[in-house]
PDB file with SEQRES, HELIX, SHEET and CRYST1 records, atoms N, CA, C and O in Angstrom:
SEQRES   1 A   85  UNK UNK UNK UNK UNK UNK UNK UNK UNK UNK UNK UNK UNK          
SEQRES   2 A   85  UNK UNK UNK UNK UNK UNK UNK UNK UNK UNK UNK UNK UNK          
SEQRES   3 A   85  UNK UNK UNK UNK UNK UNK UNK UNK UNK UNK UNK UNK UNK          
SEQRES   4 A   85  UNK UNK UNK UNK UNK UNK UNK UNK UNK UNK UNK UNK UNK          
SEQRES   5 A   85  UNK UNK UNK UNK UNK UNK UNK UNK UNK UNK UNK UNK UNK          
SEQRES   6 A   85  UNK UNK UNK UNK UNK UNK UNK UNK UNK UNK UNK UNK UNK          
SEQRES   7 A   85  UNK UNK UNK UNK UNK UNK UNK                                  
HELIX    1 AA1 UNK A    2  UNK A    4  5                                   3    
HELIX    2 AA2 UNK A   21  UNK A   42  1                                  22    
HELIX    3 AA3 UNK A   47  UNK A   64  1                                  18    
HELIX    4 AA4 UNK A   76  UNK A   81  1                                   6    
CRYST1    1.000    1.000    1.000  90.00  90.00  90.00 P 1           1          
ATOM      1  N   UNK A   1     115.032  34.921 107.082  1.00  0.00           N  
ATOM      2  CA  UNK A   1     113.946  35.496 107.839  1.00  0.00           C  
ATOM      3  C   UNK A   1     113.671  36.929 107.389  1.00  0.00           C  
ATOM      4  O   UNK A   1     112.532  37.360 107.205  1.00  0.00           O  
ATOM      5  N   UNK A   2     114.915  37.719 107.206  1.00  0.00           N  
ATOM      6  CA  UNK A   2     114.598  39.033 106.734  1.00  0.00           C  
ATOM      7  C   UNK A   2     113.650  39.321 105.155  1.00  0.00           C  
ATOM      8  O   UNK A   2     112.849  40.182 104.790  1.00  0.00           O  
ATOM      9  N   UNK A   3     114.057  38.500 104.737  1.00  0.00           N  
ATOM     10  CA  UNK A   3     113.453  38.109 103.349  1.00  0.00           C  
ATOM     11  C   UNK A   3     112.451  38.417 103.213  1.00  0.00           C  
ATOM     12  O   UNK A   3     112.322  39.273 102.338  1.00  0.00           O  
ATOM     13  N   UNK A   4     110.905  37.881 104.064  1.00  0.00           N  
ATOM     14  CA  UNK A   4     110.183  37.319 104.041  1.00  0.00           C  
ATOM     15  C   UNK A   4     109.185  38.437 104.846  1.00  0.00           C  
ATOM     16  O   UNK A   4     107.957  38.503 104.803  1.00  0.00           O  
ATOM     17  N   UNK A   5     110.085  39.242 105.551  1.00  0.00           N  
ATOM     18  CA  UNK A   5     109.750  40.572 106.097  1.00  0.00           C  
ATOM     19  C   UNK A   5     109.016  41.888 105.165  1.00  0.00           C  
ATOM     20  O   UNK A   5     109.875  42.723 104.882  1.00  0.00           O  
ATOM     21  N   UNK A   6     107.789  42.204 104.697  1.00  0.00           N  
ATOM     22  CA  UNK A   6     107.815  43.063 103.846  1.00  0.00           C  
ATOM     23  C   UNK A   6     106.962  44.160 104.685  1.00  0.00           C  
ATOM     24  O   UNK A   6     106.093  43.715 105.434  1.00  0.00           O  
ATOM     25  N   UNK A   7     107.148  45.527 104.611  1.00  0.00           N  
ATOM     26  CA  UNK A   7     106.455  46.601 105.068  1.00  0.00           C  
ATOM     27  C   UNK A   7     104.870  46.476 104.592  1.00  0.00           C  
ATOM     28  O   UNK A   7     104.366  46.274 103.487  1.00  0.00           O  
ATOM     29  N   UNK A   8     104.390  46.652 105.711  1.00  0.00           N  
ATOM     30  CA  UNK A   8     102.762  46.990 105.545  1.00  0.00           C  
ATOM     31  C   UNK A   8     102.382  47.962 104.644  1.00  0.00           C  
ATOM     32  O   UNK A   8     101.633  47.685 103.708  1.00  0.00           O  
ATOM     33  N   UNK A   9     102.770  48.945 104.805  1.00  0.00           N  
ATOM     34  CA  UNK A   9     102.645  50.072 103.697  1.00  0.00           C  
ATOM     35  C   UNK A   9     102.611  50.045 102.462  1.00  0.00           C  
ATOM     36  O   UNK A   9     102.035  50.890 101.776  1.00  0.00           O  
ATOM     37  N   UNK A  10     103.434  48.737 101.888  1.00  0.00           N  
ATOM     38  CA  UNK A  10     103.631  49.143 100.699  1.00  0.00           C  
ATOM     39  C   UNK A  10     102.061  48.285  99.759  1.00  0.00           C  
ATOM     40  O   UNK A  10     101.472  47.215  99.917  1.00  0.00           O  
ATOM     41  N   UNK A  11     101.957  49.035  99.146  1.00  0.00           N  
ATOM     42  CA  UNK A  11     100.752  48.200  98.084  1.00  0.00           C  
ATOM     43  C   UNK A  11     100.720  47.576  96.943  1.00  0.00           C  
ATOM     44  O   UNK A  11     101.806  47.270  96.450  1.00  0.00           O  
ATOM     45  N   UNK A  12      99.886  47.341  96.465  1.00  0.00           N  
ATOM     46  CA  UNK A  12     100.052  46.613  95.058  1.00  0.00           C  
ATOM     47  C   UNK A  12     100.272  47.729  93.856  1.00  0.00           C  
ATOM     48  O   UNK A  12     100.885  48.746  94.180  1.00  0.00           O  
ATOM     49  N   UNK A  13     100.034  47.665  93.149  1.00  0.00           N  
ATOM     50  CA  UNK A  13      99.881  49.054  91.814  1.00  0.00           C  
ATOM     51  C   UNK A  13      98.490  48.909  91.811  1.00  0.00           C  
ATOM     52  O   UNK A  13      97.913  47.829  91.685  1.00  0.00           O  
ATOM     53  N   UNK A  14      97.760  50.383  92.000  1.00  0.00           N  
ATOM     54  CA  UNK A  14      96.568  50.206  91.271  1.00  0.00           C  
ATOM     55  C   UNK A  14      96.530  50.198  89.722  1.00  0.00           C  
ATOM     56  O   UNK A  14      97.007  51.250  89.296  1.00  0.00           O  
ATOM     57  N   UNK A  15      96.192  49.506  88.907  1.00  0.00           N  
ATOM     58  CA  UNK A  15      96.191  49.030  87.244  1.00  0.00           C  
ATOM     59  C   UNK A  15      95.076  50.360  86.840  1.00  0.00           C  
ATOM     60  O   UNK A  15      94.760  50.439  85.653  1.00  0.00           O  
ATOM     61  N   UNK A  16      94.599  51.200  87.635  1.00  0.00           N  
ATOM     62  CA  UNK A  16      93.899  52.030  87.041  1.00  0.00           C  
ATOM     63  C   UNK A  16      93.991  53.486  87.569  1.00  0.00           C  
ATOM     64  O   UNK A  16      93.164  54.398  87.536  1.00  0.00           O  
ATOM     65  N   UNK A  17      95.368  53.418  88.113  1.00  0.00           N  
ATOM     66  CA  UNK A  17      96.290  54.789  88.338  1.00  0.00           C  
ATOM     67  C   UNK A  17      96.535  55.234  86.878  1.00  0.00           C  
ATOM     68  O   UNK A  17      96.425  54.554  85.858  1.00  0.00           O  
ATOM     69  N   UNK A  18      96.913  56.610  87.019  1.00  0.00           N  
ATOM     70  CA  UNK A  18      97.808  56.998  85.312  1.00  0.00           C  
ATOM     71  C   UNK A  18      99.419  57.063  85.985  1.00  0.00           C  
ATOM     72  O   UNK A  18     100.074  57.281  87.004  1.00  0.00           O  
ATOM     73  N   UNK A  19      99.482  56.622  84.287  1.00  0.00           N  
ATOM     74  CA  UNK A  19     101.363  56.908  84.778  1.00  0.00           C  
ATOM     75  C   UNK A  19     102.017  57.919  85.214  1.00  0.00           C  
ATOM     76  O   UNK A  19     101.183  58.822  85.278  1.00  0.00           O  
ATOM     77  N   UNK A  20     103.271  58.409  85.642  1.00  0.00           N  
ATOM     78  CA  UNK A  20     103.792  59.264  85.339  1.00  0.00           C  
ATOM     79  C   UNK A  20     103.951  60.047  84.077  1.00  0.00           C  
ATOM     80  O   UNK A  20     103.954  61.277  84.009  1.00  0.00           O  
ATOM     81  N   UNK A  21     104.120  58.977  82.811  1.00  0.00           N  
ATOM     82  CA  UNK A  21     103.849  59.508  81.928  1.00  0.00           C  
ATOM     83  C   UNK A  21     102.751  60.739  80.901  1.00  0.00           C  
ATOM     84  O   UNK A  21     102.858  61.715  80.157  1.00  0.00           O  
ATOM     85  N   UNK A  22     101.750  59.861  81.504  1.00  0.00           N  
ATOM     86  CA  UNK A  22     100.297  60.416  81.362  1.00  0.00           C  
ATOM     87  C   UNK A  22     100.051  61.768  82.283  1.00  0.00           C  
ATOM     88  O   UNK A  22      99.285  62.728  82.199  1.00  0.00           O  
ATOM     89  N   UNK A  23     100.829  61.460  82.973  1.00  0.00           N  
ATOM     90  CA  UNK A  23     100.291  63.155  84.073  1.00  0.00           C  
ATOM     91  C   UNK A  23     100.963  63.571  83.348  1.00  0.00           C  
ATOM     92  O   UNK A  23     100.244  64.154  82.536  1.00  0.00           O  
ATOM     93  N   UNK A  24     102.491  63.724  82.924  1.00  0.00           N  
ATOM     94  CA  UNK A  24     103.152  65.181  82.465  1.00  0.00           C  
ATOM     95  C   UNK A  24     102.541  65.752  81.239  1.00  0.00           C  
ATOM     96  O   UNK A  24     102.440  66.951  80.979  1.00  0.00           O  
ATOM     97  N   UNK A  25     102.123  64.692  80.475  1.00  0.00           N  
ATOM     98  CA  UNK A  25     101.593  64.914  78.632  1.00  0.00           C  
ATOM     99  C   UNK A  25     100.063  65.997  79.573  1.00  0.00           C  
ATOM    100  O   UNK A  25      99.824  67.151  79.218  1.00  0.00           O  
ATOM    101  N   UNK A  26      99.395  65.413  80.521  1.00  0.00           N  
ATOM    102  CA  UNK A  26      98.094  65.655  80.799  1.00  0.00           C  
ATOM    103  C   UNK A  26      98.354  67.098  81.539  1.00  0.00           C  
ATOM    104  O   UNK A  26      97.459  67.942  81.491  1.00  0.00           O  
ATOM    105  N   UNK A  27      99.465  67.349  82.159  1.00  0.00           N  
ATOM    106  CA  UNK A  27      99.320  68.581  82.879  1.00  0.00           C  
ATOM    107  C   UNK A  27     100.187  69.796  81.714  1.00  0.00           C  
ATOM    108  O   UNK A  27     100.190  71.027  81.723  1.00  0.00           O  
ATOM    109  N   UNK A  28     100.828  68.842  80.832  1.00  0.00           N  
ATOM    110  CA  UNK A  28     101.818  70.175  80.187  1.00  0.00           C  
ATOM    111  C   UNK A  28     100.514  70.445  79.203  1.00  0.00           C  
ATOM    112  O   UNK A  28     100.478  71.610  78.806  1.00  0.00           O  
ATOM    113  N   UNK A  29      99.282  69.482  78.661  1.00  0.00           N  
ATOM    114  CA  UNK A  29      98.378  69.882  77.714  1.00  0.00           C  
ATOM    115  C   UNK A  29      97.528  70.883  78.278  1.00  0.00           C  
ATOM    116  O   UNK A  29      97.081  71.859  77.675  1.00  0.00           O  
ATOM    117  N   UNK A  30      97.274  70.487  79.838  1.00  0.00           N  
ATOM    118  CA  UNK A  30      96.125  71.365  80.221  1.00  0.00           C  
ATOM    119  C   UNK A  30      97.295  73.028  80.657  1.00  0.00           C  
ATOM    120  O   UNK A  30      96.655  74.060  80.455  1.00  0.00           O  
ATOM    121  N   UNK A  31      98.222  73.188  80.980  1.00  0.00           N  
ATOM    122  CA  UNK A  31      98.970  74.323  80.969  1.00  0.00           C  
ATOM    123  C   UNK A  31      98.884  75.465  79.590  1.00  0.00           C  
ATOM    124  O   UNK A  31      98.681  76.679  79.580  1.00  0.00           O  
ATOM    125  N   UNK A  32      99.185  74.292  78.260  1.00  0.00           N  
ATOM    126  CA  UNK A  32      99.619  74.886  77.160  1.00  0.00           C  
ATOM    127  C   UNK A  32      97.627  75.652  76.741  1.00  0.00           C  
ATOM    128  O   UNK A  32      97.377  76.834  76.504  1.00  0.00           O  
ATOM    129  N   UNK A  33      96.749  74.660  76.782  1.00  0.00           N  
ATOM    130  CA  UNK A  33      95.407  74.760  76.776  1.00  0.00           C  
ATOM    131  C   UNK A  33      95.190  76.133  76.856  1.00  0.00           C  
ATOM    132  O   UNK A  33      95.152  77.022  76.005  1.00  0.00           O  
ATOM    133  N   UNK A  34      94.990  76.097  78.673  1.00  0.00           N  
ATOM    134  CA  UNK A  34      94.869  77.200  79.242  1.00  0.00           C  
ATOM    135  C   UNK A  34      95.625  78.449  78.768  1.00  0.00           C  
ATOM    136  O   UNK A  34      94.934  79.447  78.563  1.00  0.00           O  
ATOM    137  N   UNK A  35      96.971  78.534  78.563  1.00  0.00           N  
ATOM    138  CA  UNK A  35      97.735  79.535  78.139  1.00  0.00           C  
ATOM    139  C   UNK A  35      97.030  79.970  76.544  1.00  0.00           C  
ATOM    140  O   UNK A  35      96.529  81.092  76.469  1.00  0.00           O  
ATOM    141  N   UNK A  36      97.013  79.300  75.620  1.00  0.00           N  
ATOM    142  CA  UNK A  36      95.995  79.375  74.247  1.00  0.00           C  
ATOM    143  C   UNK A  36      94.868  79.728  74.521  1.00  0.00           C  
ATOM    144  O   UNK A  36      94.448  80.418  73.592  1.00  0.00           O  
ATOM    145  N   UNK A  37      93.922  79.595  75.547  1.00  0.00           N  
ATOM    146  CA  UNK A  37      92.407  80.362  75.962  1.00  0.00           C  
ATOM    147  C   UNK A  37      92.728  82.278  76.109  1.00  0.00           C  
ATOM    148  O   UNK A  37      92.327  83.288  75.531  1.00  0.00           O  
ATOM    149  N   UNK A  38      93.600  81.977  77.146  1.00  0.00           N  
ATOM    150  CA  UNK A  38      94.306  83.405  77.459  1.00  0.00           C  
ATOM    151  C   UNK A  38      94.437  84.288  76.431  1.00  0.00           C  
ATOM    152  O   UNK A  38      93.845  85.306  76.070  1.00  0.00           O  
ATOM    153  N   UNK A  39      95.518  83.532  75.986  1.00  0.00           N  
ATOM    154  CA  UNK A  39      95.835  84.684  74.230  1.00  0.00           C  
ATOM    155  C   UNK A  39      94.844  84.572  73.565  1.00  0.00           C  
ATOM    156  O   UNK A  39      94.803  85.686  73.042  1.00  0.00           O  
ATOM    157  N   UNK A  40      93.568  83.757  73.005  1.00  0.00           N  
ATOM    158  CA  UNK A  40      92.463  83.975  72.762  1.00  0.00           C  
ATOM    159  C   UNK A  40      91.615  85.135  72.981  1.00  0.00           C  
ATOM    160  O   UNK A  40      91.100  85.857  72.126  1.00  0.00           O  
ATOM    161  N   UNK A  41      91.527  85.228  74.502  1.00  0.00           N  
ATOM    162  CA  UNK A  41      91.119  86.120  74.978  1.00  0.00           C  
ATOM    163  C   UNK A  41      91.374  88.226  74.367  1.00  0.00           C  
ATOM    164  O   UNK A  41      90.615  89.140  74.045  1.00  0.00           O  
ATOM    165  N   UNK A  42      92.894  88.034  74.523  1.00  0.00           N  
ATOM    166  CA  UNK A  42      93.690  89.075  73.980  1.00  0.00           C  
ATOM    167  C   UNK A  42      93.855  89.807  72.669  1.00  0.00           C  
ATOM    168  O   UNK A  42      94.135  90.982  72.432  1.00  0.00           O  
ATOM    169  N   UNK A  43      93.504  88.382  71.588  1.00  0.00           N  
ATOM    170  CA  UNK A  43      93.626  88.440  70.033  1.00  0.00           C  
ATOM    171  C   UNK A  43      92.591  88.386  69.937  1.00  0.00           C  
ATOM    172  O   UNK A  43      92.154  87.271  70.223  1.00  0.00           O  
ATOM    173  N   UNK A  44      91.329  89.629  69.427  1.00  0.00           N  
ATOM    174  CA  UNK A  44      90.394  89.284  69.365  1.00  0.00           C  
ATOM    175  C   UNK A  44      90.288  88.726  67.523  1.00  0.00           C  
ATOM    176  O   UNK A  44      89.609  87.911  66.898  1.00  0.00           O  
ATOM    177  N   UNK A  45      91.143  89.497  67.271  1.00  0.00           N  
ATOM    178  CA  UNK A  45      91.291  88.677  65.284  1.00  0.00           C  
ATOM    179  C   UNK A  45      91.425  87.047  65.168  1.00  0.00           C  
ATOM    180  O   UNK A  45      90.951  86.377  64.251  1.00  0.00           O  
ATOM    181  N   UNK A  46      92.045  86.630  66.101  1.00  0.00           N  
ATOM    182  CA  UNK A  46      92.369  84.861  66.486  1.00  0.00           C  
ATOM    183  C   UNK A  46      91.351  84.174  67.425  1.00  0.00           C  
ATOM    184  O   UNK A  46      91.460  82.954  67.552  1.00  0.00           O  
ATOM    185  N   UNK A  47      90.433  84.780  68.057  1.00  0.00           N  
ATOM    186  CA  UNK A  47      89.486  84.141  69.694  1.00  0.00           C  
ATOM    187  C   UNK A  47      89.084  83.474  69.280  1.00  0.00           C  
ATOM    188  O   UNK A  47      89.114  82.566  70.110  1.00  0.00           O  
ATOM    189  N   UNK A  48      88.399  82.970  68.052  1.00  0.00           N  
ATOM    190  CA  UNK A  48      87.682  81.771  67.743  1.00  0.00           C  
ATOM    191  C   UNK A  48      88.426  80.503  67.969  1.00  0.00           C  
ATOM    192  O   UNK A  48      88.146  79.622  68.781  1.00  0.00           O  
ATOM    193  N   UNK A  49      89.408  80.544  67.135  1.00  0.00           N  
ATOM    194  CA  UNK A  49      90.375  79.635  67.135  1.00  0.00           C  
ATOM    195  C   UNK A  49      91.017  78.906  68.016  1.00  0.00           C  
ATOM    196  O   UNK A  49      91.084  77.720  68.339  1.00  0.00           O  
ATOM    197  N   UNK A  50      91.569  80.128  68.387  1.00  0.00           N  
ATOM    198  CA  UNK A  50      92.247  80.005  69.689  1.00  0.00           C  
ATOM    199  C   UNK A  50      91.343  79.143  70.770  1.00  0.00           C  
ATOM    200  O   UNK A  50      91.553  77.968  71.069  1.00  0.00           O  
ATOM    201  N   UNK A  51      90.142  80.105  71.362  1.00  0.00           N  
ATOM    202  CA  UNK A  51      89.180  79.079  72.279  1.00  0.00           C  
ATOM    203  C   UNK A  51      88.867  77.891  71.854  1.00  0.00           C  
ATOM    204  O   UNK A  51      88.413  77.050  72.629  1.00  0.00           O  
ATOM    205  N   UNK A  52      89.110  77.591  70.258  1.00  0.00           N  
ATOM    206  CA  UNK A  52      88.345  75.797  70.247  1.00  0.00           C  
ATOM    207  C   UNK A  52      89.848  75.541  70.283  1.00  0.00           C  
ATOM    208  O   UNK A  52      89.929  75.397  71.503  1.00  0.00           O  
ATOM    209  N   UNK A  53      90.966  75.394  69.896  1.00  0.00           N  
ATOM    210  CA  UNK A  53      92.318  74.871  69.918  1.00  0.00           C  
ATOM    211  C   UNK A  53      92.319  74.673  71.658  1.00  0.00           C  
ATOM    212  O   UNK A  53      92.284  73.544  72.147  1.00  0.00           O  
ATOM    213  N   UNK A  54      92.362  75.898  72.494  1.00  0.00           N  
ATOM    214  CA  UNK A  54      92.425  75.682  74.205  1.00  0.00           C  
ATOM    215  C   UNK A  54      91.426  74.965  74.832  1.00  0.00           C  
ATOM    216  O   UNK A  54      91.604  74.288  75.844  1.00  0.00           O  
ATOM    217  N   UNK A  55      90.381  75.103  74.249  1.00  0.00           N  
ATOM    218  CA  UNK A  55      89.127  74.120  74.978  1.00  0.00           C  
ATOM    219  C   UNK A  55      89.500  72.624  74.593  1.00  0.00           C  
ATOM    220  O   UNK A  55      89.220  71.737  75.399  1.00  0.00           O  
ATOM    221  N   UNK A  56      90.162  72.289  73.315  1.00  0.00           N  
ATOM    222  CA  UNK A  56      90.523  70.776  72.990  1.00  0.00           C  
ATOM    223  C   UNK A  56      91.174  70.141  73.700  1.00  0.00           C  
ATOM    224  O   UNK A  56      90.978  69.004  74.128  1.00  0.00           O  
ATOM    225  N   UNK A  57      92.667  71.409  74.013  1.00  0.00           N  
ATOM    226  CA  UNK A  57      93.480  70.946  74.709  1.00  0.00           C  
ATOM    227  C   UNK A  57      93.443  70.373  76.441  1.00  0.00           C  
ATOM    228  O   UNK A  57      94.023  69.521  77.115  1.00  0.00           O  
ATOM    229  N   UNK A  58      92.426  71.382  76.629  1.00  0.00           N  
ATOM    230  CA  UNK A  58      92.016  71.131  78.212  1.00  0.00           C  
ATOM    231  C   UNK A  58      90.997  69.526  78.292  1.00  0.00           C  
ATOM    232  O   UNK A  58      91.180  68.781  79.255  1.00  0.00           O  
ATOM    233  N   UNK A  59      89.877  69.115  77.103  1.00  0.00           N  
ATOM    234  CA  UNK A  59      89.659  68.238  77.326  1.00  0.00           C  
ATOM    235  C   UNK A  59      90.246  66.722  76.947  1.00  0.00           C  
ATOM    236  O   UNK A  59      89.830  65.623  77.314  1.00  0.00           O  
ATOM    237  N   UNK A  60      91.464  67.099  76.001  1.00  0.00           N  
ATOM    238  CA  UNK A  60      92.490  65.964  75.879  1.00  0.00           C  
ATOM    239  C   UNK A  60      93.342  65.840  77.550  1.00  0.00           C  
ATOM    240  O   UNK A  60      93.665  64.803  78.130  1.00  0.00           O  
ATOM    241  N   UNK A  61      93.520  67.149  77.968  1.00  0.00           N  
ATOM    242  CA  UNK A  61      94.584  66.849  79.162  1.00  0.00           C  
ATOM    243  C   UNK A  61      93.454  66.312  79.966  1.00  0.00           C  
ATOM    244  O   UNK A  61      94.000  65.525  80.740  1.00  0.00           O  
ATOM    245  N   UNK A  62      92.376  66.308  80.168  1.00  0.00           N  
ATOM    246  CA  UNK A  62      91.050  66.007  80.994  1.00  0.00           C  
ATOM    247  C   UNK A  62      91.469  64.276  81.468  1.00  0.00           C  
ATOM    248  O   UNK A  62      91.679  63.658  82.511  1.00  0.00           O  
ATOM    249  N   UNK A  63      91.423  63.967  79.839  1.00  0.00           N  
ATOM    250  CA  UNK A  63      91.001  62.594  79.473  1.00  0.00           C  
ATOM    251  C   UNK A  63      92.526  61.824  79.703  1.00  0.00           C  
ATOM    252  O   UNK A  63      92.448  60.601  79.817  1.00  0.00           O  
ATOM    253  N   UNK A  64      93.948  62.442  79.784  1.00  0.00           N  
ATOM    254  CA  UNK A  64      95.224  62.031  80.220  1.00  0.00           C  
ATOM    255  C   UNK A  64      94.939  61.609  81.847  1.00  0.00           C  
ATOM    256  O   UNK A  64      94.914  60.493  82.366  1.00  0.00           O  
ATOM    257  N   UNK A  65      94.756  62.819  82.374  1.00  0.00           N  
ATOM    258  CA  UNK A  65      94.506  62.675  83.506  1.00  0.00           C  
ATOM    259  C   UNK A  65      93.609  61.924  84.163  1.00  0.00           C  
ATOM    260  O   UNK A  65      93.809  62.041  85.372  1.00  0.00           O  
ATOM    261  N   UNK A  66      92.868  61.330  83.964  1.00  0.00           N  
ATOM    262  CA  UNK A  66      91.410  61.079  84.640  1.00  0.00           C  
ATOM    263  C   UNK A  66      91.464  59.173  85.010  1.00  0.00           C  
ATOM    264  O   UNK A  66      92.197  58.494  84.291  1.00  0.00           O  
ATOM    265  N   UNK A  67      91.122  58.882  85.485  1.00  0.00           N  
ATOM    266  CA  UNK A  67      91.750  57.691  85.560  1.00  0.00           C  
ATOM    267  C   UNK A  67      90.709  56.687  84.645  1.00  0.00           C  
ATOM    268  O   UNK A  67      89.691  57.088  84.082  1.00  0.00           O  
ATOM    269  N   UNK A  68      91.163  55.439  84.640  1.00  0.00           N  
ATOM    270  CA  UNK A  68      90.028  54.822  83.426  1.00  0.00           C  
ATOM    271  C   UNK A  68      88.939  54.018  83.677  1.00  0.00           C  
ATOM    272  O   UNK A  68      88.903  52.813  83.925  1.00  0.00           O  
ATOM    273  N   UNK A  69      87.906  54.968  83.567  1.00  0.00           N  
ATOM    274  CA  UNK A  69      86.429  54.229  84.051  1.00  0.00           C  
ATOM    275  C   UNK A  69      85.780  53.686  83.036  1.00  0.00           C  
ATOM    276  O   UNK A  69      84.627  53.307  83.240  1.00  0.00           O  
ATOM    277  N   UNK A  70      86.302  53.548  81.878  1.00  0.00           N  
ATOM    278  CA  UNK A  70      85.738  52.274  81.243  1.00  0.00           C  
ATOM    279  C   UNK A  70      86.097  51.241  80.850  1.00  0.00           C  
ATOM    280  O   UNK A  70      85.943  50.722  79.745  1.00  0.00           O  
ATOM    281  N   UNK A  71      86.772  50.769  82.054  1.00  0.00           N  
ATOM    282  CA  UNK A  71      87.060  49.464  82.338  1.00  0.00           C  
ATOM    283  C   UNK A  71      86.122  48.294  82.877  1.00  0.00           C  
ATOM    284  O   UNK A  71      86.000  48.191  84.098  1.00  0.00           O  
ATOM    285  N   UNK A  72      85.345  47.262  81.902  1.00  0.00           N  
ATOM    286  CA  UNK A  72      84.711  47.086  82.270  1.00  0.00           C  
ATOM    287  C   UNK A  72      84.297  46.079  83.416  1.00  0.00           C  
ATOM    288  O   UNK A  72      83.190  45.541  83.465  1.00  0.00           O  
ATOM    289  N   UNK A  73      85.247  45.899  84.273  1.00  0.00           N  
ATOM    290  CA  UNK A  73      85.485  45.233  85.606  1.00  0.00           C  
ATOM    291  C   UNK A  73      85.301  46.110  86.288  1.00  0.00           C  
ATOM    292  O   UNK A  73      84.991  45.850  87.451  1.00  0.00           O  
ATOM    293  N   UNK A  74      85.396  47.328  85.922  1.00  0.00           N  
ATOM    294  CA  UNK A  74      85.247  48.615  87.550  1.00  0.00           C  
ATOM    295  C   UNK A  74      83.603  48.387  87.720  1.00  0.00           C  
ATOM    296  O   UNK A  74      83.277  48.924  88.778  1.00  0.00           O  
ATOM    297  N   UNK A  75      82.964  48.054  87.354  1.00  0.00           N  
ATOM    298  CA  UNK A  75      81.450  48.195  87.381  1.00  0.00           C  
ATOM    299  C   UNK A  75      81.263  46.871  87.962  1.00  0.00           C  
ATOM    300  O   UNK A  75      80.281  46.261  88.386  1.00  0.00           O  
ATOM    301  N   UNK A  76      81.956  46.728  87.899  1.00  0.00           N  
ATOM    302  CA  UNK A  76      81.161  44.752  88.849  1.00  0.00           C  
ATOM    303  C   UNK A  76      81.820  44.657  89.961  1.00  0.00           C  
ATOM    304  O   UNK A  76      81.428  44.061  90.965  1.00  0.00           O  
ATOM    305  N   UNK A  77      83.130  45.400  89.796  1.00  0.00           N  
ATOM    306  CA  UNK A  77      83.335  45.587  91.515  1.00  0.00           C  
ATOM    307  C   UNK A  77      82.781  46.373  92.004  1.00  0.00           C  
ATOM    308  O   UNK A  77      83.284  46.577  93.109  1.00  0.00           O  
ATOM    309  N   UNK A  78      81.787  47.130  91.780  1.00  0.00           N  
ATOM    310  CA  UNK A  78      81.245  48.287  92.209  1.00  0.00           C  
ATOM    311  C   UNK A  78      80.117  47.707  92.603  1.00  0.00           C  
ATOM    312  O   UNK A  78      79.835  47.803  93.797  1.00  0.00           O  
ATOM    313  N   UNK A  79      79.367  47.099  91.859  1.00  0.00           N  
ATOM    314  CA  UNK A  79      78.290  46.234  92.031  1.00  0.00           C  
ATOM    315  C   UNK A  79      78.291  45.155  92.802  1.00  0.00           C  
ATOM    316  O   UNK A  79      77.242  44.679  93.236  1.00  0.00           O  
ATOM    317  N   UNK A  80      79.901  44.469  93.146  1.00  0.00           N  
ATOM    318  CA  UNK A  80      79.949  43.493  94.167  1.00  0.00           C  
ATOM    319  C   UNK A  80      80.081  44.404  95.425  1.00  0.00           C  
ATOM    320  O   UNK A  80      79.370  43.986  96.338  1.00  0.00           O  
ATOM    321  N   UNK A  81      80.871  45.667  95.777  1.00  0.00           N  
ATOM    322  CA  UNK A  81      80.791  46.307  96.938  1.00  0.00           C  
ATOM    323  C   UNK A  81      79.562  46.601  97.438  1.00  0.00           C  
ATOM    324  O   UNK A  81      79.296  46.386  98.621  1.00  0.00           O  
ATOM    325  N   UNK A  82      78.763  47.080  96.656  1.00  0.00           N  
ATOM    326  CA  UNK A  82      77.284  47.321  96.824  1.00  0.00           C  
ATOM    327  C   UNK A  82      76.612  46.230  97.303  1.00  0.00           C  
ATOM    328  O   UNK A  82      75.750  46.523  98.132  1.00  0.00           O  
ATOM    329  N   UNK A  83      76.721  45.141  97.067  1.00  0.00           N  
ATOM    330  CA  UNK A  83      75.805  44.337  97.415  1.00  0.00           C  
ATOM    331  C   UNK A  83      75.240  44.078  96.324  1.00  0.00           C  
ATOM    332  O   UNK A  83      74.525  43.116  96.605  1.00  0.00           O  
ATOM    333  N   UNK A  84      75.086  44.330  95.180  1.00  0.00           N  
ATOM    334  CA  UNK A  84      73.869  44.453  93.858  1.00  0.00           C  
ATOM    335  C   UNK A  84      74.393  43.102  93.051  1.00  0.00           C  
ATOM    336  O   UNK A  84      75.506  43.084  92.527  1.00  0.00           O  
ATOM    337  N   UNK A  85      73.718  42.263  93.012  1.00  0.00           N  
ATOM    338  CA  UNK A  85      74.174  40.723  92.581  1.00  0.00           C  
ATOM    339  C   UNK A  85      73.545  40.564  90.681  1.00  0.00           C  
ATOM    340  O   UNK A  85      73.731  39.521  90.054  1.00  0.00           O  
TER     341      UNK A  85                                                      
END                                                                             
């Protein structure tokens, strides 16, 4: 009987969460990013560089982080919630 008992709470996996994995790569890129904009800022002999190297990095950690909308089933459930046949 206990078996068969499972908590309400618990859920399925959403398949279009990011991993754990993906957050740390995504938050240590957007950290390191940001920190490279900074010293950009400081070095004005390096700012070019520097700002496209930190701007890359922030939109690679962007794209770690972000969850995945081009999946192309998210759009038809979207379209079945809607009502839109």
């Amino acid at each position: 009987m206990s078996a068969q008992i499972v908590d309400p709470s618990l859920r399925p996996a959403d398949p279009k969460a990011t991993s754990p994995r993906q957050r740390r790569v995504g938050f240590a890129a957007l950290v390191v990013g940001f920190v490279i904009i900074l010293i950009g800022g400081f070095r004005p002999t390096l700012a070019q560089w520097f700002f496209i190297a930190g701007s890359l990095l922030v939109v690679v950690s962007l794209l770690f982080l972000g969850r995945r909308f081009w999946d192309s089933e998210s759009d038809h459930d979207i379209e079945n919630c809607m009502g839109i046949m």
